[in-house]
C-alpha positions, -999 to +999 in steps of 0.1 A: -423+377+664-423+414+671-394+433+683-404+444+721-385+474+716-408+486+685-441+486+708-439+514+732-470+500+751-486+465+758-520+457+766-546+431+766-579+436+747-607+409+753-639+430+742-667+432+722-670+450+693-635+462+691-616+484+720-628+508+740-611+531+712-640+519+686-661+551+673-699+548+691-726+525+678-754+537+658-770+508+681-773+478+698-750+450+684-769+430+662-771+394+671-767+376+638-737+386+621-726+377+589-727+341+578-742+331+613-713+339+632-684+369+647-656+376+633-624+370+662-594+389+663-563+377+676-533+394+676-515+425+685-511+460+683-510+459+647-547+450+649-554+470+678-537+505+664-567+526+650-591+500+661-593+481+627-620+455+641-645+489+652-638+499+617-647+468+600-678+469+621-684+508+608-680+500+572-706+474+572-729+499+591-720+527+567-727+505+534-759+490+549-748+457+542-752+431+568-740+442+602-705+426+617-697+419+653-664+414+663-641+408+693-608+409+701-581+389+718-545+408+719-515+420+737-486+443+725-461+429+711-475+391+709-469+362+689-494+334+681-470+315+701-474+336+728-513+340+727-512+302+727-490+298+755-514+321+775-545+302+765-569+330+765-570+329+731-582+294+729-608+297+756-628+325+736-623+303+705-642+279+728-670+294+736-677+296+701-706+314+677-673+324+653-675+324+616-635+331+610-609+339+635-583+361+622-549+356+634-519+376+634-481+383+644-455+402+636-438+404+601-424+367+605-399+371+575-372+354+588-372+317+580-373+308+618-404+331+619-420+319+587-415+281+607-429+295+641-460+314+622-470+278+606-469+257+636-489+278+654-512+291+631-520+249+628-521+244+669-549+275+665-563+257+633-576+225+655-592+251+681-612+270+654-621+245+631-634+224+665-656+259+675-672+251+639-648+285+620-623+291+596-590+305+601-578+333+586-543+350+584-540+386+591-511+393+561-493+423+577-461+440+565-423+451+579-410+480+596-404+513+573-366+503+570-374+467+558-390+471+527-374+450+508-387+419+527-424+429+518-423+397+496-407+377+525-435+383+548-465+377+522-450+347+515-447+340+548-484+347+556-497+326+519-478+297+535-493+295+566-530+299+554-524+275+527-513+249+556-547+251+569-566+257+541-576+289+556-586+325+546-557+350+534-562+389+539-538+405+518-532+439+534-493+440+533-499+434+493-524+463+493-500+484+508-476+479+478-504+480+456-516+518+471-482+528+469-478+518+430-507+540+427-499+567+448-459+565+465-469+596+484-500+572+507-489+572+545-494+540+552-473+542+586-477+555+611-451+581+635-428+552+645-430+539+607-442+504+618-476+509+632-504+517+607-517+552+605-557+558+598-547+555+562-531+523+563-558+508+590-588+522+566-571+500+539-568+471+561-602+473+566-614+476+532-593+444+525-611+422+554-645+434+550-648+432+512-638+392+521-657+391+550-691+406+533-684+397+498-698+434+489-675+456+463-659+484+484-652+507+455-672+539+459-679+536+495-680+570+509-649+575+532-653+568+573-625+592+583-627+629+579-588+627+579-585+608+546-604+624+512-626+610+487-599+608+465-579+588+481-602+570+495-610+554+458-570+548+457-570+528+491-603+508+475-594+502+440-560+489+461-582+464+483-597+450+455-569+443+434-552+428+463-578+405+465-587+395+434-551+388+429-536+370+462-567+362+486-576+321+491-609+313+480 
C-alpha cells in the first residue's frame, strides 16, 4: 500500500478515455477496440500522473494501429484492497465490454504487501474473468530512496499475475532496463516517486506494445519534451522488458 504522506492530492477518476488531463481526440472514440473489448484501469495516481491510459490511447492513434479505449477507476493513494472495499471498482468491471483490466497498487515490497497484493488481485480476478476479461498487473516500482527493493516489488507483481494466470506489464523492469542504457533517463518525477513524462511515455510503450501486439521501436515520439533519441532508448527498453519478463 502507498504511503498517504507520498501523495500530495487524492482524487477519484471514473472516465472515459483517460482523465480530463488526456491530450484532445483526433475524434470520436471508436466503438470496437482492440480484441473486441476496453482496456480498464484501476489504480492510483501512479496510473493517473501524466495520464498514462490518454497516452496509451494516443500511441495507437499515432501508429495507426487499431484504436484503444480506455477508462479509469482510481483514487490517490489506493490499494486494490481499498478499491475493493469501495466497490466501484467492481461495479464497472460489471458492466462489462472489457478485454483486460489492469490493476495496480503501490510498490507492495514488503512481504505483508506482497500477501495483501495476491489476495486481492484474486478477489478482482473472479470479477473480471466473470465480465468475460483478463487481468493484468500494472508492475510499478519504489520510491527514489528504495532502489534496492526494485527486485522485491517485480517479484511481487510476477507473483500475483502468475496466481491468476493473468497479464504482467513490466514497467518497473523497463525502468532498470532504460537506466542500464542511459543512468542519466528521469524516470521520476519532482517528489522522486511519481513518474515524470519520461517515465509515463515508457509505461506506455510497455502496455501498448502487449496490448496491440505492434513493435514500438521507431515510433515517432508523442511528447515534444522527450527527443527522438531518447525516445528509441525508452522503446528499445519496452521491448526488452517484455520479451524478457511479460506472461504470455
Amino acid at each position: 500500500m502507498l504511503r498517504r504522506a507520498l501523495i500530495a492530492a487524492v482524487f477519484i477518476v471514473v472516465a472515459s478515455c483517460g482523465s480530463n488531463s488526456a491530450p484532445p481526440s483526433s475524434g470520436p472514440s471508436p466503438a470496437v477496440p482492440p480484441q473486441g473489448g476496453g482496456i480498464l484501469f484501476i489504480g492510483n495516481s501512479l496510473t493517473t500522473t501524466n495520464d498514462l491510459p490518454a497516452m496509451i490511447e494516443q500511441l495507437a492513434r499515432e501508429s495507426g494501429g487499431t484504436p484503444i479505449v480506455t477508462r479509469t477507476v482510481a483514487e490517490g493513494g489506493f490499494s486494490l484492497e481499498d478499491h475493493w472495499n469501495r466497490g466501484d471498482a467492481q461495479r464497472v468491471i460489471a458492466q462489462g465490454g472489457w478485454s483486460v483490466v489492469v490493476l495496480q497498487q503501490g510498490p507492495s515490497a514488503l512481504p505483508e504487501s506482497q500477501v495483501n497484493l495476491r489476495e486481492y488481485t484474486m478477489r478482482f480476478d473472479t470479477e473480471i474473468k466473470r465480465a468475460g476479461a483478463r487481468p493484468a498487473l500494472y508492475m510499478v516500482w519504489p520510491e527514489s530512496e528504495r532502489a534496492a527493493v526494485f527486485d522485491d516489488v517485480a517479484a511481487s507483481y510476477t507473483h500475483a499475475a502468475e496466481a491468476v494466470n493473468g497479464l504482467l506489464y513490466p514497467v518497473g523492469e523497463a525502468w532498470q532496463i532504460a537506466w542500464r542504457r542511459d543512468a542519466r533517463l528521469p524516470l521520476y518525477g519532482p517528489d522522486r516517486f511519481h513518474p515524470s513524462p519520461a517515465g509515463t511515455y515508457l509505461a506506455a510503450l510497455v502496455m501498448y506494445q502487449q496490448i496491440s501486439g505492434r513493435q514500438v521501436i521507431g515510433l515517432p515520439s508523442p511528447l515534444a519534451s522527450i527527443d527522438q533519441a531518447t525516445a528509441r532508448v525508452l522503446q528499445e527498453s519496452a521491448s526488452e522488458a517484455n520479451a524478457r519478463f511479460a506472461r504470455p
